[in-house]
C-alpha positions as protocol buffer text, in pm:
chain_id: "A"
residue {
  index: 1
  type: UNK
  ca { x: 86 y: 5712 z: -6403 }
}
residue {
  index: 2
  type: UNK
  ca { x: -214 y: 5827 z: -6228 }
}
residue {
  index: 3
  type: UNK
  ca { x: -540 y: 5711 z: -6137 }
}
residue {
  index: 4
  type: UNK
  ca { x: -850 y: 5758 z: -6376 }
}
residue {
  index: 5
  type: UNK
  ca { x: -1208 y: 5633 z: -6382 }
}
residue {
  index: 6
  type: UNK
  ca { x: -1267 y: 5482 z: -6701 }
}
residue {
  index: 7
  type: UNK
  ca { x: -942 y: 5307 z: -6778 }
}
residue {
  index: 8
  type: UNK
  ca { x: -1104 y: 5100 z: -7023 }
}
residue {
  index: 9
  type: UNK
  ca { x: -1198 y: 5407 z: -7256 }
}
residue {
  index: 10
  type: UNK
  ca { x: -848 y: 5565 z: -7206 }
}
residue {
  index: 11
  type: UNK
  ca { x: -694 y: 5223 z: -7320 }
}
residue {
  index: 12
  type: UNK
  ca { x: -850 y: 5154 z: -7637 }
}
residue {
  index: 13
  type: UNK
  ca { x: -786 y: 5530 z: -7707 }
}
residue {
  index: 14
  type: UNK
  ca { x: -473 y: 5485 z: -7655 }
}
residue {
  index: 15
  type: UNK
  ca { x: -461 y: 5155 z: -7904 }
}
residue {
  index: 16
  type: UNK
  ca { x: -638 y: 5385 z: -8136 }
}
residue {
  index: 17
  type: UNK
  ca { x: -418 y: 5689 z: -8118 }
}
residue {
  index: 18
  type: UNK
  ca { x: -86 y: 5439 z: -8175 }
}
residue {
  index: 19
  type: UNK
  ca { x: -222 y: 5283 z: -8485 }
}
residue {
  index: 20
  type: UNK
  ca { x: -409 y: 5577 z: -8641 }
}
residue {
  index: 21
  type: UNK
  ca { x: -8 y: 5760 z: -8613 }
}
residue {
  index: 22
  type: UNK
  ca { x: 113 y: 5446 z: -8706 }
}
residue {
  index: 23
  type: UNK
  ca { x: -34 y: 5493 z: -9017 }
}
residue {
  index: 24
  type: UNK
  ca { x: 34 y: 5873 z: -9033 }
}
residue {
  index: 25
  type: UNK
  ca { x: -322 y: 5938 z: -8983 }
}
residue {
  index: 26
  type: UNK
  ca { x: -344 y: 6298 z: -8858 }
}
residue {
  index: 27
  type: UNK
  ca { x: -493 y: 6323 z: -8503 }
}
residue {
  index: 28
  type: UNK
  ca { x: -649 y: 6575 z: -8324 }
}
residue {
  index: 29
  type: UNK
  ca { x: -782 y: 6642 z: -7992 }
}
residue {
  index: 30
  type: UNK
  ca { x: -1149 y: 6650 z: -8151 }
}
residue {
  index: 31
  type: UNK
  ca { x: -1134 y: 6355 z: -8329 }
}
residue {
  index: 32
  type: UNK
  ca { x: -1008 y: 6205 z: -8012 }
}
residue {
  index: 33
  type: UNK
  ca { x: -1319 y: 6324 z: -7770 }
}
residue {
  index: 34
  type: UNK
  ca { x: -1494 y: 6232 z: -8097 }
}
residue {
  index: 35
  type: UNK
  ca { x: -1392 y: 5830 z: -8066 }
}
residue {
  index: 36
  type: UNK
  ca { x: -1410 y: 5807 z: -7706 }
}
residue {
  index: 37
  type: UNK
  ca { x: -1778 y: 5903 z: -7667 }
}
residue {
  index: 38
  type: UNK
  ca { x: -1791 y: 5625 z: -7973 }
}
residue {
  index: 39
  type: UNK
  ca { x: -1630 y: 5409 z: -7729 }
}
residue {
  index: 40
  type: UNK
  ca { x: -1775 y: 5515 z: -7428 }
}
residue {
  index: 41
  type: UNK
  ca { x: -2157 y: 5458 z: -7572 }
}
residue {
  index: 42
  type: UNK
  ca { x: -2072 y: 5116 z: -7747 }
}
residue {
  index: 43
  type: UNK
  ca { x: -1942 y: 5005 z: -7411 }
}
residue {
  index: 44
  type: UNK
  ca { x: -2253 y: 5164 z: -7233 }
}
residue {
  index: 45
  type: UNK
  ca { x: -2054 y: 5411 z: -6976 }
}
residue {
  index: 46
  type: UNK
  ca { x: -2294 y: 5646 z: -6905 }
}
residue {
  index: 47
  type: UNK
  ca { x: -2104 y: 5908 z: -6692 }
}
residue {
  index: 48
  type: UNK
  ca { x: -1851 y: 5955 z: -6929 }
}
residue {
  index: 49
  type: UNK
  ca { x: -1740 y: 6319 z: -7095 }
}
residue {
  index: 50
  type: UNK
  ca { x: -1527 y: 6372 z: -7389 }
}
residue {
  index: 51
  type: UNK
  ca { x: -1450 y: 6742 z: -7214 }
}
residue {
  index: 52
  type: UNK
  ca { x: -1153 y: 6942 z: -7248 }
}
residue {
  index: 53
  type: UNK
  ca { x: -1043 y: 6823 z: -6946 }
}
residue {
  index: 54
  type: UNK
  ca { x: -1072 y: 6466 z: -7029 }
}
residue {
  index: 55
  type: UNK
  ca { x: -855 y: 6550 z: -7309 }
}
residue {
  index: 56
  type: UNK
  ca { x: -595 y: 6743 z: -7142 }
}
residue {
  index: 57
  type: UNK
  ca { x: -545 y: 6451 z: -6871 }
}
residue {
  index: 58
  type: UNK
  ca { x: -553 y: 6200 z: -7122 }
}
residue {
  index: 59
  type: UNK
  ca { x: -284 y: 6421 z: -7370 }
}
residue {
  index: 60
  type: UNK
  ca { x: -58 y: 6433 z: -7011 }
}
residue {
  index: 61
  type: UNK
  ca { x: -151 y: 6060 z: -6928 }
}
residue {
  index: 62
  type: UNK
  ca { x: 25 y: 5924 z: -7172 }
}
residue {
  index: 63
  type: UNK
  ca { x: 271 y: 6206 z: -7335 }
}
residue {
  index: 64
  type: UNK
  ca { x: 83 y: 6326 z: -7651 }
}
residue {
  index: 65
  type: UNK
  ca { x: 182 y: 6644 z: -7809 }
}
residue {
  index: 66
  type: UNK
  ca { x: -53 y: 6808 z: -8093 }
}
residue {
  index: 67
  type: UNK
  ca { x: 178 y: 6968 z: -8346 }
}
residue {
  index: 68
  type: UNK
  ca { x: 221 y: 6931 z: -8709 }
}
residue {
  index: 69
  type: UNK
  ca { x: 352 y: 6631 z: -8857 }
}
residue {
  index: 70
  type: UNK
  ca { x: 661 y: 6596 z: -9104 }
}
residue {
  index: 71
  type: UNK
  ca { x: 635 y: 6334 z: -9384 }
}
residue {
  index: 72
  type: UNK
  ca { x: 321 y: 6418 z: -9521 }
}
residue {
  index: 73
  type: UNK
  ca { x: 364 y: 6262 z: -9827 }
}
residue {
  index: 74
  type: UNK
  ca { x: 105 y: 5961 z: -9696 }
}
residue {
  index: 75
  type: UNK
  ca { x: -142 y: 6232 z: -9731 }
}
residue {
  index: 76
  type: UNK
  ca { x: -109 y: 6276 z: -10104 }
}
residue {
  index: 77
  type: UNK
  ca { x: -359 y: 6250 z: -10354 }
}
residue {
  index: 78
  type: UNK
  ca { x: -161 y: 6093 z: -10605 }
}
residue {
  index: 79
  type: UNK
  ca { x: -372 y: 6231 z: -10945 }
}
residue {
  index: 80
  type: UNK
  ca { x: -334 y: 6611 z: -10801 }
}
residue {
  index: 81
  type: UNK
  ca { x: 55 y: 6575 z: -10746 }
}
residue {
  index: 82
  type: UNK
  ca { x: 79 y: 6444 z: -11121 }
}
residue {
  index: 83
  type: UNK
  ca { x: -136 y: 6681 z: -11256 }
}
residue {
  index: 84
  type: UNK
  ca { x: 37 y: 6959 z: -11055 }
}
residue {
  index: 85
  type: UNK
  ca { x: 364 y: 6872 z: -11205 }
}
residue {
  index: 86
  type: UNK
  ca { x: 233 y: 6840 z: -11584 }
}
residue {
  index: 87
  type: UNK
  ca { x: 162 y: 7239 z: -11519 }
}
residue {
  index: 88
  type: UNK
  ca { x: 458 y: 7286 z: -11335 }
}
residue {
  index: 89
  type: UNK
  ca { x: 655 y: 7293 z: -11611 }
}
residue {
  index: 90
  type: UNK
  ca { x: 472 y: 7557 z: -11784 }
}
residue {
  index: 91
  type: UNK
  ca { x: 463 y: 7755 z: -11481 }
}
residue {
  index: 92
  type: UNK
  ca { x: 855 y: 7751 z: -11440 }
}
residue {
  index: 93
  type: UNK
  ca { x: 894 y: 7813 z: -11835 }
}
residue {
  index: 94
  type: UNK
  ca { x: 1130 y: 8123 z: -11847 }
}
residue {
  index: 95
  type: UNK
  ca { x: 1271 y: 8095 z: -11537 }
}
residue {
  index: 96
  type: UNK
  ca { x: 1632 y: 7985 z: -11517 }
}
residue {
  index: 97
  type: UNK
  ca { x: 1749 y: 7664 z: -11372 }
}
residue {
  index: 98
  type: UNK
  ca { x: 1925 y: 7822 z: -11122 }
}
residue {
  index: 99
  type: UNK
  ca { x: 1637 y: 8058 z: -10992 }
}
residue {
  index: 100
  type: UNK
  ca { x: 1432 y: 7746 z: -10920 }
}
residue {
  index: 101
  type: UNK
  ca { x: 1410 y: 7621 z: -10576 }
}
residue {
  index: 102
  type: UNK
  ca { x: 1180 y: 7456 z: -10350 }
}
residue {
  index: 103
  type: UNK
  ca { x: 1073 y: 7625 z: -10042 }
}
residue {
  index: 104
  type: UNK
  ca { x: 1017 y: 7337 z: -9864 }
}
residue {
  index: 105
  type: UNK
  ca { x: 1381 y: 7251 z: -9902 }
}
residue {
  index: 106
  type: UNK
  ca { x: 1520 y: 7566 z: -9808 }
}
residue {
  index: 107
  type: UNK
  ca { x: 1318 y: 7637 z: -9518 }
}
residue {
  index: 108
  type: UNK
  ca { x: 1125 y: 7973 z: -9665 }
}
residue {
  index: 109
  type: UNK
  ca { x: 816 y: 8028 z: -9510 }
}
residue {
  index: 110
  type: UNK
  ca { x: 557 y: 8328 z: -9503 }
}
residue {
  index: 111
  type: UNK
  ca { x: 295 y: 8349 z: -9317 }
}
């Protein structure tokens, strides 16, 4: 592990990044540079910079990878998915078993 200046920041962000993916929180690199100038100013570090570099050598610091997240279901809002399946059914209507499939499942995907 290398060196850096503020090693206090870059810990509690650290402590921050576990839980919030603990929790399947969704984190990105500007919500990160986001909290650590929080963090930075509350512990009155004046030369600090949330800068893409910052974030790059903290990312590589401690083996963080951006990329999207499987098991999104803690994202849910509950009342949509039950609505969305009360119209489901009239959406499918006509359709027969057997040419109903989830994408998701199958691995079909358009961009």
């Amino acid at each position: 592990m290398g060196k850096t200046e503020n090693k206090e920041v870059n810990n509690i962000m650290l402590e921050f990044f576990i839980k919030c993916r603990a929790q399947n929180i969704p984190v990105t690199g500007p919500m990160l540079q986001a909290k650590a100038a929080e963090i930075a100013s509350s512990l009155q570090i004046e030369k600090f910079s949330t800068s893409n570099g910052w974030l790059e050598a903290f990312r590589r610091r401690n083996n963080i990878n951006f990329r999207a997240l499987c098991g999104e279901s803690a994202n849910v809002d509950e009342e949509a998915a039950d609505d969305w399946k009360r119209h489901l059914a009239a959406v499918v209507e006509g359709y027969a078993m057997e040419d109903q499939f989830s994408s998701d499942e199958t691995a079909v995907f358009y961009r």
